[in-house]
C-alpha positions as CSV (number, residue, x, y, z in Angstrom):
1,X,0.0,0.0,0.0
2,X,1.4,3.4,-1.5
3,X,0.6,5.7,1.9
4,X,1.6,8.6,-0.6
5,X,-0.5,7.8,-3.8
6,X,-3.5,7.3,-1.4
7,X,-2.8,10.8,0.2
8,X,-2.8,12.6,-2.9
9,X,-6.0,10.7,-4.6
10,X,-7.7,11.7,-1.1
11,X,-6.7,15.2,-1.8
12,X,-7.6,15.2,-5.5
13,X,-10.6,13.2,-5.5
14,X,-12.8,15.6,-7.1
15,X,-10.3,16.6,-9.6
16,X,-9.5,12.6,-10.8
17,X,-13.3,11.5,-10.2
18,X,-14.1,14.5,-12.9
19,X,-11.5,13.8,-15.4
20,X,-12.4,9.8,-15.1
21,X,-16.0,11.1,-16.2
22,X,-14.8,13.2,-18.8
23,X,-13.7,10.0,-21.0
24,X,-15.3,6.8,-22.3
25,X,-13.3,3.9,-20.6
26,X,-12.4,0.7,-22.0
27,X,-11.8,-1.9,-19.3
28,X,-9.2,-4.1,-21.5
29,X,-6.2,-5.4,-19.5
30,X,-3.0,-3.6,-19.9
31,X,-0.5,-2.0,-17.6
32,X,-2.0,-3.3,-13.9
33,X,-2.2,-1.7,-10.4
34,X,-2.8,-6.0,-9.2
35,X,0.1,-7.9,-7.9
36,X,-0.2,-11.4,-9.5
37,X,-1.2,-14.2,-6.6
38,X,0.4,-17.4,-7.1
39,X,-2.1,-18.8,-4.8
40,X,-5.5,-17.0,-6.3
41,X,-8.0,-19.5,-6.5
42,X,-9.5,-19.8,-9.8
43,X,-10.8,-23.1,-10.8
44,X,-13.1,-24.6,-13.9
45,X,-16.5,-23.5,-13.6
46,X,-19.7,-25.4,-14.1
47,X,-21.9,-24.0,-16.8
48,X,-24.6,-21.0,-16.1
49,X,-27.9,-22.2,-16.3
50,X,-29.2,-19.1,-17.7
51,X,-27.2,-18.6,-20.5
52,X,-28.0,-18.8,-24.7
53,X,-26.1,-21.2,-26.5
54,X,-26.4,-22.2,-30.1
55,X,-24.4,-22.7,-33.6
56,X,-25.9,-22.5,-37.5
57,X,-23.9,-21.7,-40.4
58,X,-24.3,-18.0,-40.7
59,X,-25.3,-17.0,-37.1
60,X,-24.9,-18.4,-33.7
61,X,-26.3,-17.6,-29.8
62,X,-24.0,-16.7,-27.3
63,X,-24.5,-15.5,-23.9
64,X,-21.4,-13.0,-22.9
65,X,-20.7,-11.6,-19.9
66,X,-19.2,-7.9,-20.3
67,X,-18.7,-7.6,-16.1
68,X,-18.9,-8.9,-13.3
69,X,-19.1,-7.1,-10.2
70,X,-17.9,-7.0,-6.8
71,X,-14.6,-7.4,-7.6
72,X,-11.5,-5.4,-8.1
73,X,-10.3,-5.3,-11.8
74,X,-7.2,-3.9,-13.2
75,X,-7.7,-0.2,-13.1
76,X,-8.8,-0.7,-9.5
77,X,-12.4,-0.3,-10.0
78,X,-15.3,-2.1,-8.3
79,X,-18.3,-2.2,-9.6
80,X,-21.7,-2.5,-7.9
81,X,-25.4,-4.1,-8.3
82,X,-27.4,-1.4,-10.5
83,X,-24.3,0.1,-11.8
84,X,-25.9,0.2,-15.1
85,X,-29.4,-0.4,-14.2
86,X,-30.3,2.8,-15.3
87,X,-28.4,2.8,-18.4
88,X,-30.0,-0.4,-19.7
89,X,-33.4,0.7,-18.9
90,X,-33.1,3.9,-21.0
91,X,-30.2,3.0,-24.2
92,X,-31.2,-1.3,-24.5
93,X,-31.3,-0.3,-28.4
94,X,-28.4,1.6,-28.5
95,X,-25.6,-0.8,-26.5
96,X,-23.6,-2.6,-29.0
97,X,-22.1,-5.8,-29.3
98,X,-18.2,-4.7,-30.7
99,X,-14.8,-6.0,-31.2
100,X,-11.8,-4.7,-29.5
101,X,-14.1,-1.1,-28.2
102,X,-13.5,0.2,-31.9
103,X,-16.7,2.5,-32.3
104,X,-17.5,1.9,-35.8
105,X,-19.8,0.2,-37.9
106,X,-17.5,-2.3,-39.1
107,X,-16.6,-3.8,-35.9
108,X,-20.1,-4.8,-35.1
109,X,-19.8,-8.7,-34.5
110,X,-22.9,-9.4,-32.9
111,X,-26.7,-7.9,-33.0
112,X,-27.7,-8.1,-28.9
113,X,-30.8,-9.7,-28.4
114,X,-31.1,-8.7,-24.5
115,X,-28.5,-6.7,-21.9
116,X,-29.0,-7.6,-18.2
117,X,-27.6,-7.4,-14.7
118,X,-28.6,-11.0,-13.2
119,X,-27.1,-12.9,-9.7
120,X,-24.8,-15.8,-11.0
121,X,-22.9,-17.6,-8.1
122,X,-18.8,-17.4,-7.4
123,X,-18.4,-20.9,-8.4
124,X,-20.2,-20.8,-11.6
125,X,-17.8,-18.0,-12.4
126,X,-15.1,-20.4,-11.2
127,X,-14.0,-19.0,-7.8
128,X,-13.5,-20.6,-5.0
129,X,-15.8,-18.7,-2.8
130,X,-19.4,-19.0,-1.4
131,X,-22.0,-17.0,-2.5
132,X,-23.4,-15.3,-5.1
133,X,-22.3,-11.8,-7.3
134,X,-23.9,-9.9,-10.0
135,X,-22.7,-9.7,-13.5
136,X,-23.8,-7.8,-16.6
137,X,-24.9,-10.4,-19.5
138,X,-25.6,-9.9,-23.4
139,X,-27.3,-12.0,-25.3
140,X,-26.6,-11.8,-28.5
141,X,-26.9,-13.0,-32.4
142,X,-23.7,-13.4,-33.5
143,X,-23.1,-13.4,-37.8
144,X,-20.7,-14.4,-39.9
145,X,-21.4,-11.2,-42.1
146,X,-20.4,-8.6,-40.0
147,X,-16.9,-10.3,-39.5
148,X,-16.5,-13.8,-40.2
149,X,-12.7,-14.2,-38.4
150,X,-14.6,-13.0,-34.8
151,X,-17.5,-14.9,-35.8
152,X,-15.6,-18.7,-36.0
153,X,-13.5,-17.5,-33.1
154,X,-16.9,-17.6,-31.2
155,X,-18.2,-20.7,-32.8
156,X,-14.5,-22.6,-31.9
157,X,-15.4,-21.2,-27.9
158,X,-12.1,-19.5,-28.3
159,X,-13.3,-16.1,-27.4
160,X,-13.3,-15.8,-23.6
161,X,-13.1,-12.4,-22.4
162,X,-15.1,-9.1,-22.7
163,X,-14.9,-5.6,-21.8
164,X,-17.2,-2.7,-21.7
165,X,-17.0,0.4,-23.1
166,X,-18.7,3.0,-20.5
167,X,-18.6,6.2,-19.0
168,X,-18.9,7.1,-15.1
169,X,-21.4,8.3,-13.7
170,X,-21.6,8.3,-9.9
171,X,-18.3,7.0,-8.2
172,X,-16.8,6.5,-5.0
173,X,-13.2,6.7,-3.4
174,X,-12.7,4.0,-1.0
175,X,-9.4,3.6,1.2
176,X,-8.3,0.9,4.0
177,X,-7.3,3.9,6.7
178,X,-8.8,5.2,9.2
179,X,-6.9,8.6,8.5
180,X,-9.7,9.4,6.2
181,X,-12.9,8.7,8.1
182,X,-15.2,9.4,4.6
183,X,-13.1,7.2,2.4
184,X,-12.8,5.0,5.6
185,X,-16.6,4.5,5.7
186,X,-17.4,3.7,2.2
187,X,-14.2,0.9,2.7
188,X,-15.9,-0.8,5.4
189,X,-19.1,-0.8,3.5
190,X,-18.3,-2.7,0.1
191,X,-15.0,-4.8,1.2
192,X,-16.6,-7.9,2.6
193,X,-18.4,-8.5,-0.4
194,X,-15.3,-8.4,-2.8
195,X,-14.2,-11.6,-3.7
196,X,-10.9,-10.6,-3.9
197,X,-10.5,-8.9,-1.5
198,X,-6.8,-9.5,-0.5
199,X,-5.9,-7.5,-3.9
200,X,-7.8,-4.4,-2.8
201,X,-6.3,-5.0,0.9
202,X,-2.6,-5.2,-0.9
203,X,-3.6,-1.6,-3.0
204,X,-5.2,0.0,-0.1
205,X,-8.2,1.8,-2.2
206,X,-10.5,1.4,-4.6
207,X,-12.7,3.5,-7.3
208,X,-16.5,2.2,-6.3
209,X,-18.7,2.4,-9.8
210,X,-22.1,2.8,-8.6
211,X,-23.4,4.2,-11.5
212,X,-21.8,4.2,-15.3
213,X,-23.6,4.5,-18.8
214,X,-23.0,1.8,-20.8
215,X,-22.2,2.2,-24.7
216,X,-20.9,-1.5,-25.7
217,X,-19.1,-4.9,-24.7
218,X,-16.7,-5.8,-26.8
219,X,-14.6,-9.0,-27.3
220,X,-10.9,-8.7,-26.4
221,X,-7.6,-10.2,-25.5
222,X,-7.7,-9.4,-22.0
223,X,-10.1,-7.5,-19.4
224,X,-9.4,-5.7,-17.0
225,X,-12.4,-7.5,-15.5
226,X,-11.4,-11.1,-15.6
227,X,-14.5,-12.7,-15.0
228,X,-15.8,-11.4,-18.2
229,X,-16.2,-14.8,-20.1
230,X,-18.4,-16.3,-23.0
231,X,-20.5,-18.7,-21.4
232,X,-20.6,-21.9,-22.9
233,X,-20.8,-25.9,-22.1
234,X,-18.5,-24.6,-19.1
235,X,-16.5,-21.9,-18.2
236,X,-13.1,-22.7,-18.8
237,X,-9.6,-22.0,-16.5
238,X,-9.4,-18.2,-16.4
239,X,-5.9,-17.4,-17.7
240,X,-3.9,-14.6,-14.7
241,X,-0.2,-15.0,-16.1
242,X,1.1,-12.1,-17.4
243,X,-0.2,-9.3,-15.1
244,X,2.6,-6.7,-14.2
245,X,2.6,-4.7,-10.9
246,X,3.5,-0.5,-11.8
247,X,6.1,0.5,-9.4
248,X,6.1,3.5,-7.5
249,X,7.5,5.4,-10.3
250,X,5.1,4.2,-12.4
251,X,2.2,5.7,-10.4
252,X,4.1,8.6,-10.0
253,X,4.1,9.1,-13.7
254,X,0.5,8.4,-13.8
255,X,-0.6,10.6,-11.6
256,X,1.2,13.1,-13.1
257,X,-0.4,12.3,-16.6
258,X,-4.0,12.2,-14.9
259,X,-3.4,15.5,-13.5
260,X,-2.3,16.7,-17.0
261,X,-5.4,15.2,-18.8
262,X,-8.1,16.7,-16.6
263,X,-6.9,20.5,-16.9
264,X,-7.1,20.2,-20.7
265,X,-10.3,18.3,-20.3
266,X,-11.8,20.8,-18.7
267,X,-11.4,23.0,-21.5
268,X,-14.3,21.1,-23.4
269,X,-16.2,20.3,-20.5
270,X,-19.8,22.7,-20.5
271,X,-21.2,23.6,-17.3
272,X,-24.6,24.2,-17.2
């Protein structure tokens, strides 16, 4: 736990929370603020009953999961049930079904059929925990015509992680000390129902989504969620090699960067 990052997020939190809403994020993997556990306990799933499954020659039914929440991804955000309650209610027609978060026609792969929040258990997901979570699942028509390569990677099961494409809405700043009573209090309030917890124990803090507006899921390499997979006759081993740790240095850069970003992005942000 960086005692010093924490500090200076504490005493920027408006300022990051503002410029974090002024972009569209794409939770794909990348550069991580996770240590890699040796030890985390990720195991083969069974298969979720509620899920779509089915293969023709042009189109197939798959049932993807673009998050899953209560646990601390990547970026070191959490999200909560309802996080994109609202969002679904009120853009259901307008949430697409993309390939690698490139906004463009021609990286539709799917059409979605239905969008959802829904309770799935920790061991259907594959973790070794008791329980149950919510996740955000798209149905969706898959066809070969809007990109045949993306379209037999699905039909081969090879495609088995997601990301969404979103923008935050309401957001919280949690931190593990008691130095900052606010933060403090909204720590003590979500932590016991993070499955992985001992990450967000090891970083100290935490970015709570409790509201985002979702534009689309898209297939990728690697989420920054990694419970984001397609779910088919069973969920298979969740690949968690390759995931760095950024140094001190590295967050000092960051930071720096963030600061950076948010003064120019207040330039094109409108009040009203």
């Amino acid at each position: 736990m960086d005692k010093d990052y924490i500090k200076h997020l504490v005493e920027h939190k408006a300022e990051v929370i503002e410029l974090k809403k002024a972009q569209i994020k794409h939770t794909e993997g990348g550069l991580s603020i996770l240590k890699q556990k040796d030890d985390i306990s990720i195991q083969k799933g069974n298969k979720v009953s509620k899920n779509v499954y089915s293969n023709g020659e042009d189109t197939l039914q798959r049932t993807i999961i673009g998050n899953t929440y209560n646990w601390l991804d990547s970026h070191g955000d959490i999200h909560v049930k309802g996080c994109f309650a609202k969002s679904i209610k009120e853009r259901q027609d307008k949430i697409f079904h993309l390939a690698d978060h490139e906004f463009k026609i021609t990286a539709k792969v799917g059409q979605p059929l239905k969008i959802y929040e829904d309770e799935v258990s920790w061991k259907e997901l594959g973790i070794n925990r008791d329980g149950d979570t919510t996740a955000l699942f798209m149905d969706s028509e898959i066809r070969k015509s809007m990109n045949a390569q993306i379209f037999e990677e699905y039909k081969s099961d090879a495609i088995d992680q997601h990301s969404v494409g979103m923008v935050y809405v309401k957001m919280d700043l949690a931190v593990n000390d008691e130095e900052y009573p606010e933060e403090y209090k909204v720590w003590n309030d979500i932590i016991s129902f993070v499955a992985n917890k001992e990450d967000a124990e090891e970083l100290g803090y935490a970015w709570i989504v409790r509201e985002a507006k979702l534009v689309e899921i898209s297939c990728v390499l690697a989420g920054s969620n990694i419970l984001t997979p397609t779910l088919s006759q069973e969920i298979k081993n969740i690949n968690t090699e390759g995931v760095e740790v950024i140094t001190p240095e590295q967050k000092e850069v960051e930071q720096s960067l963030q600061i950076s970003k948010f003064y120019n992005n207040l330039k094109f942000i409108k009040h009203e």
